[in-house]
BANUDO-9834 format. One record per residue: residue number from 1; residue in three letters; x, y, z of N, C-alpha, C in turn. Coordinates in steps of 0.02 Angstrom, whole numbers. Layout:
N
   i  aa   n_xx   n_yy   n_zz  ca_xx  ca_yy  ca_zz   c_xx   c_yy   c_zz
 NUM ALA      X      Y      Z      X      Y      Z      X      Y      Z
...
END
This chain:
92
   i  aa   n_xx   n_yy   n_zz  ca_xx  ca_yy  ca_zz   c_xx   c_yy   c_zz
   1 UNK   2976   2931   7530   3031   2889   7511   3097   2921   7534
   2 UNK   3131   2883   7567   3213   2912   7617   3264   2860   7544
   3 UNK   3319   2902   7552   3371   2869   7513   3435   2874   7584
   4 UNK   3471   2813   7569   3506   2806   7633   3588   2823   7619
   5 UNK   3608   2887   7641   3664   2931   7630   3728   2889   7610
   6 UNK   3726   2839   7628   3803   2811   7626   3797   2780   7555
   7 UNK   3744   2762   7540   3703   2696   7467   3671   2708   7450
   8 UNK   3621   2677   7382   3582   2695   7332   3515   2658   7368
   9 UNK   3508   2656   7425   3465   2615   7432   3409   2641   7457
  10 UNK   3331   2628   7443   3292   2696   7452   3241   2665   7492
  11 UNK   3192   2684   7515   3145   2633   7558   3103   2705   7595
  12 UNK   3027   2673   7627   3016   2695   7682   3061   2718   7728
  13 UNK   3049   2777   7784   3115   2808   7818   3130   2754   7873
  14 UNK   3067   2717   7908   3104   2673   7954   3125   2612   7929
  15 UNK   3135   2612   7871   3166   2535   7833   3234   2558   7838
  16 UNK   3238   2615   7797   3306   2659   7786   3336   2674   7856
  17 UNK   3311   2691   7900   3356   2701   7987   3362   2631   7980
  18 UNK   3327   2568   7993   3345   2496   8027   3398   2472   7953
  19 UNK   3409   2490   7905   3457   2466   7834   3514   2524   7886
  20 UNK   3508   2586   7901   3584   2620   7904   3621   2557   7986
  21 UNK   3561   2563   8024   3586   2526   8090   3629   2463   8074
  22 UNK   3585   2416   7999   3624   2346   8008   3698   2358   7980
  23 UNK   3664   2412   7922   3728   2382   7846   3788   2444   7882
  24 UNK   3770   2490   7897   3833   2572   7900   3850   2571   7979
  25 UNK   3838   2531   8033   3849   2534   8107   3904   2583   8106
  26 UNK   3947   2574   8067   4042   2615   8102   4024   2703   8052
  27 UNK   3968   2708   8051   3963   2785   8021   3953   2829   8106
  28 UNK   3927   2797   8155   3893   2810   8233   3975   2795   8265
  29 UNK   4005   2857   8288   4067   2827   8320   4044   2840   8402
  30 UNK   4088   2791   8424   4031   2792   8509   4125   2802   8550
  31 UNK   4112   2813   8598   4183   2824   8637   4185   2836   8722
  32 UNK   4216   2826   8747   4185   2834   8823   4270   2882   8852
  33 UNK   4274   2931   8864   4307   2982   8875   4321   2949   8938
  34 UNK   4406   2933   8944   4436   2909   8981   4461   2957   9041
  35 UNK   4469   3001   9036   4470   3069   9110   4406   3047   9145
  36 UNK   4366   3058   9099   4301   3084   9139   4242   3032   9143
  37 UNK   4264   2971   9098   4211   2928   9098   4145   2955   9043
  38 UNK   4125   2996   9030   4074   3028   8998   4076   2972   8933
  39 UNK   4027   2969   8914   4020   2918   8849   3978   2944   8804
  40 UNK   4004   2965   8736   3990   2988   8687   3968   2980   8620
  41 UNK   3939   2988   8563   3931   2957   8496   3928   3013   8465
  42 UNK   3945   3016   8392   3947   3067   8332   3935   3035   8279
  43 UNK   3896   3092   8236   3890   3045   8195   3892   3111   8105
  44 UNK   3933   3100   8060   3948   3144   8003   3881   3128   7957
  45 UNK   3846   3213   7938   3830   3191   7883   3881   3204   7814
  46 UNK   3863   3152   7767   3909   3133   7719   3899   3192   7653
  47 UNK   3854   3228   7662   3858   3284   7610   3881   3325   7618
  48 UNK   3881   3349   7683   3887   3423   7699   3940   3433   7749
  49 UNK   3952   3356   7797   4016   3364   7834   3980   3388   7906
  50 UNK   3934   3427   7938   3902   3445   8004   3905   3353   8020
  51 UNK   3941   3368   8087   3943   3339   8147   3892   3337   8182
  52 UNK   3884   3290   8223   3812   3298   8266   3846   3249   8359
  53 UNK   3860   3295   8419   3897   3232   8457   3867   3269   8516
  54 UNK   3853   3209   8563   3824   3215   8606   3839   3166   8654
  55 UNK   3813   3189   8716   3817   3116   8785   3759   3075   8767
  56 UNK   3797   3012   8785   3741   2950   8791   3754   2949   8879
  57 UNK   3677   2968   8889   3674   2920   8976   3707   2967   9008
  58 UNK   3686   3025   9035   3732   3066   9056   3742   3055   9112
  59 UNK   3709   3009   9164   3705   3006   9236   3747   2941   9244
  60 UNK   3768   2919   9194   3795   2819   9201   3848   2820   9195
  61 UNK   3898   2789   9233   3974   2773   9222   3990   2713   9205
  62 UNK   3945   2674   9197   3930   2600   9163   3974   2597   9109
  63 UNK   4046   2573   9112   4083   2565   9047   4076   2520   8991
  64 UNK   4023   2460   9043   3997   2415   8988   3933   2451   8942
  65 UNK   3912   2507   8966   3839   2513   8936   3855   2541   8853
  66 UNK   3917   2546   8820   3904   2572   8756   3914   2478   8714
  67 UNK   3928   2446   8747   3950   2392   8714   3862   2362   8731
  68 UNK   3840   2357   8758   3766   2328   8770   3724   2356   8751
  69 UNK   3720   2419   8746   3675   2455   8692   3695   2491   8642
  70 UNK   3735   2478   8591   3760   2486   8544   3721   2520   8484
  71 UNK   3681   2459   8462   3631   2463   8441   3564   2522   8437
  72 UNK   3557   2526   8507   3512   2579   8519   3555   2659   8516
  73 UNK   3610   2641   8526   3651   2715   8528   3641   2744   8436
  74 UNK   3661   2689   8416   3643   2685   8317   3609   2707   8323
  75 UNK   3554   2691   8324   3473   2695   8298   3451   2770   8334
  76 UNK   3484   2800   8371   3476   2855   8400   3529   2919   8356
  77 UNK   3576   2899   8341   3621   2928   8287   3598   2927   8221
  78 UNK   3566   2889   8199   3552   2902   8131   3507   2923   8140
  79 UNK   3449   2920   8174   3386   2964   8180   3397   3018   8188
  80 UNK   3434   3056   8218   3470   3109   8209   3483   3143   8153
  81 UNK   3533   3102   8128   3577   3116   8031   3498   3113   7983
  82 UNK   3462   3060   7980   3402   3049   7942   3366   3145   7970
  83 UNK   3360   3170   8029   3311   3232   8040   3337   3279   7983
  84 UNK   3421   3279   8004   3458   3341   7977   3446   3314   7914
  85 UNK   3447   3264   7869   3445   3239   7809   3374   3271   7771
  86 UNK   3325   3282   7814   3261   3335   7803   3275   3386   7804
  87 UNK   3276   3403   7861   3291   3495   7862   3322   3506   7845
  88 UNK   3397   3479   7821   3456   3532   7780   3470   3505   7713
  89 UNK   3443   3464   7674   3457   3443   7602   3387   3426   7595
  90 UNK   3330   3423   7605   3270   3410   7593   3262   3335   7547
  91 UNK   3299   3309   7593   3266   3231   7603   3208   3205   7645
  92 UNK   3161   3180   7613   3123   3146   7644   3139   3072   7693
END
């Protein structure tokens, strides 16, 4: 059983990733670094404050690609926050 960091809301863990994707989207900040083009997402966990930021697509200068896969950039960010949500507060 996963409880979903932002809410009281508890579920199986992939109910809880596809509930953070619909209901918390603006917790995943996505950004495309205007020098360099590089396109990015971060994402806070809410207990402890660790950051987690990384390249999306490191080979693509596709400025449309964070707006078209949005979604999948989420679902890749919270899977993320949900790991650390195990290993560093021992959430299931």
């Amino acid at each position: 059983m996963s409880t979903c960091p932002f809410c009281s809301r508890q579920g199986p863990r992939d109910e809880i990733h596809r509930h953070m994707v619909d209901e918390h989207p603006e917790h995943v900040e996505m950004w495309t670094e205007e020098r360099t083009g590089r396109m990015r997402y971060r994402v806070v966990c809410p207990q402890c404050g660790a950051d987690y930021e990384h390249r999306v697509k490191p080979r693509s200068t596709d400025r449309e690609f964070l707006a078209t896969f949005s979604t999948e950039v989420r679902m890749v960010g919270f899977d993320m926050l949900l790991n650390h949500m195990t290993a560093e507060h021992e959430e299931e």
